[in-house]
C-alpha positions in Angstrom: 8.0 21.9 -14.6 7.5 18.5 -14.9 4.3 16.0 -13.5 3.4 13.4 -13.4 1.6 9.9 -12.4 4.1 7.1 -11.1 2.2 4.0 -10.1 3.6 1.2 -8.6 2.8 -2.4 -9.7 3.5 -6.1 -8.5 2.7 -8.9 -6.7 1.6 -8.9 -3.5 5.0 -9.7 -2.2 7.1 -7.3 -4.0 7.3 -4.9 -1.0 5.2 -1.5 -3.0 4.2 0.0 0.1 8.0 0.1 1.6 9.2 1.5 -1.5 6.0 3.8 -1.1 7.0 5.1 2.0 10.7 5.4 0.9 10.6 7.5 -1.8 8.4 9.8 0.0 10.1 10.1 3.6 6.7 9.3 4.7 5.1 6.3 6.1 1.6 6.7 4.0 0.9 2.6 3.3 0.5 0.2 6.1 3.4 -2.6 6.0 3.8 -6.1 6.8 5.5 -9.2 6.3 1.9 -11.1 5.5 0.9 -10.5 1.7 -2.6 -8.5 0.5 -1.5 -6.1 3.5 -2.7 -3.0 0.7 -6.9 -3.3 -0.7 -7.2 0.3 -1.9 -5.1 2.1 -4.2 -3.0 5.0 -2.1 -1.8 8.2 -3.7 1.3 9.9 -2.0 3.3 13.5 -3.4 6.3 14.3 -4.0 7.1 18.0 -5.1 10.1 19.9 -5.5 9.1 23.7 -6.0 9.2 24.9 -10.0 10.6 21.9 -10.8 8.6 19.0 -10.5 6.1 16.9 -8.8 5.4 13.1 -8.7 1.9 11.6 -8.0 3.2 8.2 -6.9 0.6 4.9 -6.3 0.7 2.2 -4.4 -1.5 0.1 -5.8 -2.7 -3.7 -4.1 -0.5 -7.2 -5.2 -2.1 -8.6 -8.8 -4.2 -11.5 -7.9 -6.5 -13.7 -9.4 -9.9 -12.7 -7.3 -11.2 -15.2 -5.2 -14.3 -13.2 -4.0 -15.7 -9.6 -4.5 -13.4 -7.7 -2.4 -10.3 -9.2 -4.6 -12.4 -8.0 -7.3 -12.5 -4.5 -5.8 -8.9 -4.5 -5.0 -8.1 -5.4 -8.5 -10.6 -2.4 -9.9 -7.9 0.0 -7.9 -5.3 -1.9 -10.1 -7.3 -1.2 -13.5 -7.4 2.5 -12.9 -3.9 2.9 -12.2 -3.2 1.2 -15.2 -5.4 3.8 -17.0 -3.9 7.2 -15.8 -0.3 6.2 -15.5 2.4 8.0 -17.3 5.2 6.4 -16.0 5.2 2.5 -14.5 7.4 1.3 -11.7 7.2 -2.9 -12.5 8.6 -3.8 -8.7 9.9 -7.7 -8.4 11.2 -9.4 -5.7 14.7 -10.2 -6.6 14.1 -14.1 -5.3 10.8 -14.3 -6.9 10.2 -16.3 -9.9 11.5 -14.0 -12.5 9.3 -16.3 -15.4 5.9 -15.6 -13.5 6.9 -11.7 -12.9 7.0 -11.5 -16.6 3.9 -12.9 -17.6 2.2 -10.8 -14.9 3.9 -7.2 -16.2 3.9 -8.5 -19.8 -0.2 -9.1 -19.3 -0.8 -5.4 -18.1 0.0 -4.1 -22.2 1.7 -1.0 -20.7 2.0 1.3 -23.3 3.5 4.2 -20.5 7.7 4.2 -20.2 8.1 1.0 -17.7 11.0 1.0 -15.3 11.9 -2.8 -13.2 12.8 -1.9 -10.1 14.7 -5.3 -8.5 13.7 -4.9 -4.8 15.3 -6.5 -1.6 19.0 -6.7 -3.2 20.7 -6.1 0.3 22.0 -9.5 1.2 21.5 -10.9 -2.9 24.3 -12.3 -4.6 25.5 -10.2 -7.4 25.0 -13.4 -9.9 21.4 -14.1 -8.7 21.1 -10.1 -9.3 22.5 -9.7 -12.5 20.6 -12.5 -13.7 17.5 -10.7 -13.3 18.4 -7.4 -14.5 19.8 -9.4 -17.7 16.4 -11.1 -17.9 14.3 -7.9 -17.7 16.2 -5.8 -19.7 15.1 -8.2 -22.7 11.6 -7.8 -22.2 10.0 -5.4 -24.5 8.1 -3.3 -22.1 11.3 -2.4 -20.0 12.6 0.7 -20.5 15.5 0.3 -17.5 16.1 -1.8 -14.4 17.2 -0.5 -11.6 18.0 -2.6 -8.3 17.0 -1.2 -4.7 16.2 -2.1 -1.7 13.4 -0.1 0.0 14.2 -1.0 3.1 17.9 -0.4 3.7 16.8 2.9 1.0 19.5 1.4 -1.6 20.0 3.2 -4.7 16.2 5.4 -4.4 18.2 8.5 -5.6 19.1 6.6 -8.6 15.6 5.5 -9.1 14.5 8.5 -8.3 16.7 10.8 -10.9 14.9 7.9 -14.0 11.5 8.4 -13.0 12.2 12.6 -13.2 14.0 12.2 -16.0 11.0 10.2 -18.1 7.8 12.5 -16.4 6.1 14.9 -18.8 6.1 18.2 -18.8 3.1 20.0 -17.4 1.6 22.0 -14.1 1.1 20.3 -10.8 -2.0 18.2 -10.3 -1.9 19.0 -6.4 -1.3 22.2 -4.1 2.6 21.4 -3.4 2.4 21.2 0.4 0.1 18.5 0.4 1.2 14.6 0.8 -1.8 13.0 -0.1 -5.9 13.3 -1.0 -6.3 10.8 1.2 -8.2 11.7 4.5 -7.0 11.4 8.1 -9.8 9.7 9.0 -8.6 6.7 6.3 -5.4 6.6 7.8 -6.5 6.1 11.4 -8.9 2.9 10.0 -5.4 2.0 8.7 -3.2 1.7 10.9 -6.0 -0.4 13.3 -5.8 -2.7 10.3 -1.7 -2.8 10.3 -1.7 -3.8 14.1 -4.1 -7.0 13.5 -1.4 -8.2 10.3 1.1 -7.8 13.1 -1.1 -9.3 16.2 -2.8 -12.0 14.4 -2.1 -15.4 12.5 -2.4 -16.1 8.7 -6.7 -16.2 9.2 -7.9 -12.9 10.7 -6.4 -10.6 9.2 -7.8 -11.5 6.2 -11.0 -11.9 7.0 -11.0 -8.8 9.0 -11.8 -4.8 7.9 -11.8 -1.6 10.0 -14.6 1.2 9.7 -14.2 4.4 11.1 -17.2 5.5 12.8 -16.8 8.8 14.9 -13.7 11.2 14.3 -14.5 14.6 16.6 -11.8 16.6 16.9 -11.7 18.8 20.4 -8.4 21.3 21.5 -7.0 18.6 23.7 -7.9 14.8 22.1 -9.2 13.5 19.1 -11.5 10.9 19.7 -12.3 7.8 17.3 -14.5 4.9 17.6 -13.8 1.9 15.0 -15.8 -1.3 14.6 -13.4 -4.3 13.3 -15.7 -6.6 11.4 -14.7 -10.3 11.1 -16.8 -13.3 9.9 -17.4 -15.6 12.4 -17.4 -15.5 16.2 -13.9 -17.6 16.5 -12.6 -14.9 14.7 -14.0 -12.1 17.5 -13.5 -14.3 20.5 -9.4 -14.4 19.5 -9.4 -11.3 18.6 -10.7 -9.8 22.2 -8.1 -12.6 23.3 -8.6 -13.8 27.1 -9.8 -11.3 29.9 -9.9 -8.8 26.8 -5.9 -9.0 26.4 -5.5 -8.9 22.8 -8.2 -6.3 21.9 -6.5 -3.8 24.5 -2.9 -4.4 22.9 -4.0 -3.9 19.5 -5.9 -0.3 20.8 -2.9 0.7 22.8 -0.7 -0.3 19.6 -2.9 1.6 17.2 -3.6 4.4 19.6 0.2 4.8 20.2 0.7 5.5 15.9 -2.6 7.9 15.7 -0.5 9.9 18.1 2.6 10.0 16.4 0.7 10.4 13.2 -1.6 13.4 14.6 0.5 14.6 16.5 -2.0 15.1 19.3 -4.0 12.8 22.4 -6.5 10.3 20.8 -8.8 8.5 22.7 -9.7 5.2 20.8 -12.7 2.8 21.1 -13.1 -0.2 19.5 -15.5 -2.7 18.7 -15.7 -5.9 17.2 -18.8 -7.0 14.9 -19.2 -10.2 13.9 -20.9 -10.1 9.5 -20.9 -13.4 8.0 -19.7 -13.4 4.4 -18.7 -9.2 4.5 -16.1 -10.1 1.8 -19.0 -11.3 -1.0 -21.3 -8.6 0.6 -21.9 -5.4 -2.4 -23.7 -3.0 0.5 -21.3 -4.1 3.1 -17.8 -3.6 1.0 -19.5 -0.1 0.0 -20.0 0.3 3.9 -16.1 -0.4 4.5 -15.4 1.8 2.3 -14.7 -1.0 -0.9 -16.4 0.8 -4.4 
């Protein structure tokens, strides 16, 4: 049997979380058009009975940190550099090929690397060919391969490379699971996902989610969430007028925790103004940031 770690890197635009969710069937990472959507590093499992099983991360966009919760997304980064056996080096096929490189070439990979060119549905073959021609030179590419993880373009192709480069060796995980993530980080999740899609460029940035009650009972799971933001603008948009925009988002997000647990939630949530969370040790430890 063969197993494996497969962990996805790039920058924040690249789309990791789509081809996350692709190559698993499963919608596991939060997605949005806004960049920085992912902060911790998210583990989903793939297994085919006796014949192999893929521990596949999604790991956040390589930045340069700007304060200490960068800094803890990037920590998620360092360790998936450190267990990986295979990399998936995922580019935006209209990104700046040039600044891609220097970003993979900085990681000194020393695990097979594969460049997946993303988004090619609606590319040019020339501007595509140009990039797998320029990636294949580099030194720490082992193959390209173009997809696109949305329209789920040639991920059977990726797919058949990554088996064909895992190790041998016994499954890391019980082979019905998905993920060792809890359901309880999931729900804070998608709460986050509906402010990226609710909100402007500002609060969902300066925004995080905490999970503070999860009872389940035979008939409805009930959760209560505070969303913390950092100054009391932020709060009064985010309640919106008459309490508008707070109820959409908890409808929104109630509506997915449904689908998701397949069960009746009742959702409660609260908004906390914390000046300064994101450069706060205890409070990023609080939100669940180590």
């Amino acid at each position: 049997m063969k197993s494996g770690f497969v962990n996805i890197f790039g920058k924040p635009n690249a789309g990791k979380s789509t081809l996350l969710n692709a190559l698993l069937g499963e919608k596991l990472a939060i997605v949005s058009p806004k960049v920085q959507t992912t902060r911790h590093r998210i583990k989903g499992f793939l297994t085919e009975k006796d014949a192999y099983q893929i521990i596949f991360s999604d790991t956040p966009g390589i930045i340069e940190p700007k304060y200490k919760l960068h800094e803890k997304m990037m920590h998620s980064v360092k360790s998936a550099l450190e267990d990986a056996d295979i990399a998936l080096l995922l580019v935006d096929v209209y990104d700046n090929l040039e600044e891609n490189n220097q970003l993979f070439s900085a990681l000194k990979l020393k695990v097979p690397c594969i460049v997946v060119l993303n988004k090619i549905d609606g590319a040019k073959p020339a501007k595509i060919k140009e990039a797998q021609d320029f990636f294949s030179q580099q030194p720490y590419c082992k193959k390209v391969i173009s997809v696109s993880a949305l329209k789920q373009i040639n991920l059977k192709e990726l797919l058949a490379e990554i088996i064909a480069l895992l190790p041998e060796g016994e499954p890391f995980y019980p082979e019905d699971d998905l993920t060792d993530l809890s359901t309880k980080f999931f729900t804070g999740e998608m709460i986050r996902e509906k402010i990226y899609e609710l909100f402007g460029d500002e609060i969902p940035y300066h925004s995080a989610v905490m999970i503070n009650e999860f009872k389940e009972r035979p008939d409805i799971i009930k959760i209560q969430a505070d969303i913390v933001v950092q100054r009391e603008s932020q709060k009064a948009i985010m309640i919106g007028e008459g309490g508008k925009m707070i109820k959409k988002l908890g409808t929104l997000a109630r509506e997915d925790m449904e689908k998701f647990l397949q069960q009746k939630v009742f959702l409660q949530l609260f908004i906390k103004v914390k000046p300064k969370w994101r450069d706060n040790e205890q409070q990023l430890k609080e939100y669940g940031y180590f």
